[in-house]
Each structure stands twice: as C-alpha cells, then as structure tokens.
N, C-alpha and C positions, 0 to 999 in steps of 0.2 A: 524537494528534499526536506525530509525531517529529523530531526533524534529524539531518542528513547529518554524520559526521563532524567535517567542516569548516565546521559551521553554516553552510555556503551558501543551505539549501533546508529548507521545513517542507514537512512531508508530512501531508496531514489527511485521513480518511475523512468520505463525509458523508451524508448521508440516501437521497441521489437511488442511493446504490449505487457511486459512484464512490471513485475517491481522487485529492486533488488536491497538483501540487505548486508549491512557490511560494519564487520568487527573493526571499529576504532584502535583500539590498542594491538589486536594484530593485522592491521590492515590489511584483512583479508573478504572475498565477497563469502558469506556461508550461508547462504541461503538465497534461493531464487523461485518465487511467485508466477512460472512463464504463464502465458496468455490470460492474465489478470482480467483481464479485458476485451471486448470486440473491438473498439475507437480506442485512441490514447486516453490515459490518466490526464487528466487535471486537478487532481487535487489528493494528500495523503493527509493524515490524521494520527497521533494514535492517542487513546486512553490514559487517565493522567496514572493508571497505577501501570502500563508497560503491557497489559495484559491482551487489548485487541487493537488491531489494524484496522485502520477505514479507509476504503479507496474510492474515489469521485473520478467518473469517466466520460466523454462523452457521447459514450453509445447509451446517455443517461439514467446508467446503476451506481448503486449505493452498493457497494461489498466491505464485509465484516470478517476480516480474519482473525483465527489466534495467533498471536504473536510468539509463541512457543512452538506449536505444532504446522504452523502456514496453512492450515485447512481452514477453508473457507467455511465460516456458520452461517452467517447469512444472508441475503442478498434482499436489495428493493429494486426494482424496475419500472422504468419512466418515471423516477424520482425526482427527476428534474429536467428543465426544458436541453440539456446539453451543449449550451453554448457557458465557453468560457469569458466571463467578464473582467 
C-alpha cells in the first residue's frame, strides 16, 4: 500500500492480480488496474510529482502506469529475478 504525494489516494495491490485505487476524502475505490499482472504485485511506487505508477511483480516485470489515465506506458520484462525479499 502507498499514497499519492498529497495523500489524496491509497494505492493497494491485491490477490485477484489488480491494483486498486481509492479516494481518501471520499472513501471511495475509483479506479481499478484489473490483471496488472500475471503473478502477484510485490511491490507499488509512484513518482514524487503523482504523475506515474510503478508496479513490481513476481512474474518479474517492471510496469509504468499513468497515474491519471491508468494506461499502462511501459513495461520491462525479466527485470528482476522474482522473488520477494
């Protein structure tokens, strides 16, 4: 689990393979990232200006979303050996 900067927004990965994100002040989920992933998340990130998501998996990729649009820009693959430490 992360937040945005400006604690606007929790970001959580979760079983089903997604990551969700969710309005603070309206404690609401509005936005949802489904099959982020092949393997579970281990690990979220974002950009100290709010602007891109980075998700760490262990189906071992690297994905870069926009943090406004949820569209994925860009991805590395076998970026890492896939175990969580």
């Amino acid at each position: 689990m992360i937040t945005t900067k400006d604690k606007g927004f929790v970001i959580t990965a979760s079983r089903d393979l997604s990551i969700n994100i969710f309005d603070i002040e309206k404690r609401i989920n509005v936005a949802i990232i489904e099959k982020a992933h092949k393997a579970p998340i281990t690990g979220l990130a974002i950009t100290s200006t709010d602007s891109t998501l980075v998700s760490v998996s262990r189906d071992k990729s690297i994905k870069f979303f926009d943090f406004k649009t949820r569209e994925l820009q860009y991805f590395l693959l076998n970026a890492h050996n896939g175990i969580e430490e």
